[in-house]
N, C-alpha and C positions, 0 to 999 in steps of 0.2 A: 143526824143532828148534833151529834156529839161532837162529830170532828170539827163543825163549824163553829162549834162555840169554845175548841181547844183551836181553831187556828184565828179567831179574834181574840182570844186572848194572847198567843204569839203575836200578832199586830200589835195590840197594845201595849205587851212590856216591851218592843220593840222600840215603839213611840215613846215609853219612859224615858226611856236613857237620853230619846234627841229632847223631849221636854228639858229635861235637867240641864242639858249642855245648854241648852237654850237660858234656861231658866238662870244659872251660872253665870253666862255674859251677862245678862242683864243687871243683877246684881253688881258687879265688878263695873262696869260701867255705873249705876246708880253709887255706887258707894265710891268711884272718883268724884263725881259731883259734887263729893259734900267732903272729904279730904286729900289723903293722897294720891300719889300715884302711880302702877305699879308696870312697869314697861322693863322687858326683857327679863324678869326676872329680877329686877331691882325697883324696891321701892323706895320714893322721894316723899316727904311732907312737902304740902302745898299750902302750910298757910304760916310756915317759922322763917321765911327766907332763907336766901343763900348759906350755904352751911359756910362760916367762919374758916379763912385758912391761917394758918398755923406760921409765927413769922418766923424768920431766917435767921439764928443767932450770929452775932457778930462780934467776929475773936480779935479783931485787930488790935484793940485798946481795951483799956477796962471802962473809958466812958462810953465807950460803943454798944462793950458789954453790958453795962448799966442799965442801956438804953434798951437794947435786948432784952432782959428780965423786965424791964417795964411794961413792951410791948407784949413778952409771953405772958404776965399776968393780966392786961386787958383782954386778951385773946383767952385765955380760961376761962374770964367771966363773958366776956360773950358768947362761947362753948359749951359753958354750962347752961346758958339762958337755953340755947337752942338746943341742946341736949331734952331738956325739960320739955319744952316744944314738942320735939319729935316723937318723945317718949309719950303724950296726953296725946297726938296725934294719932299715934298708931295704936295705942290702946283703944279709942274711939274707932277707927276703923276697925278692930279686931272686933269689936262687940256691935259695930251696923251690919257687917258682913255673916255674924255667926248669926244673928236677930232676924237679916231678912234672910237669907239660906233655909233657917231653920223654921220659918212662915212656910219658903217654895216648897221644903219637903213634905211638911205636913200637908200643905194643900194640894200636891201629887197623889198623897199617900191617903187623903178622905177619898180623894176621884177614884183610883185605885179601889178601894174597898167597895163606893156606890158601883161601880160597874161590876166591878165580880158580886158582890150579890144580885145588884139586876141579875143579872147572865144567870149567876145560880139559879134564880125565883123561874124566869123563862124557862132553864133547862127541867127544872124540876116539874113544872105545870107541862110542858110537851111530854115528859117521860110518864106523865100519866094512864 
């Protein structure tokens, strides 16, 4: 009886690991829903817009140049806006992702503990 209740318990930390992987997408999935986005290894904010591109200073003249410094300083302050953005973005993702993760583990980790005690209680009442 022994052995069967040490090889369900290899089935079930076996099934831990694909819970979690499971458990893991879901999260990741649920937490694009509500802001960024995280593909290849690169993550985007989705809700600051197009990240601002950076313009092309212009050496010909000095009113060119003028005009240059103008455009780099409007381009700062929309850099910063989104800067800003990005930054309350992914702080919010870092803490729904750590929030629900840390719900899956714990709720693995009570199933985990009611099963090996069941298990225990059983082996202990047959060992009788």
């Amino acid at each position: 009886m022994q052995f069967a209740i040490f090889i369900f318990q290899q089935e079930f930390f076996r099934m831990k690991y694909y819970i979690v992987a499971i458990l893991t997408g879901l999260i990741l999935v649920q937490a694009s829903g509500y802001a960024g986005s995280l593909v290849n290894g690169r993550w985007t904010p989705a809700q600051c817009g197009a990240e601002p591109e950076p313009p092309v200073i212009n050496t010909t003249n000095i009113e060119n140049f003028n005009r240059s410094v103008d455009a780099i300083n409007a381009w700062q302050d929309r850099a910063m806006e989104y800067h800003a953005c990005m930054v309350k973005e992914a702080n919010a993702d870092n803490e729904l992702i750590a929030h629900t993760a840390n719900q899956a583990q714990a709720r693995l980790q009570a199933e985990i503990n009611r099963l090996n005690a069941e298990a225990g209680k059983v082996r202990n009442e047959l060992n009788k």
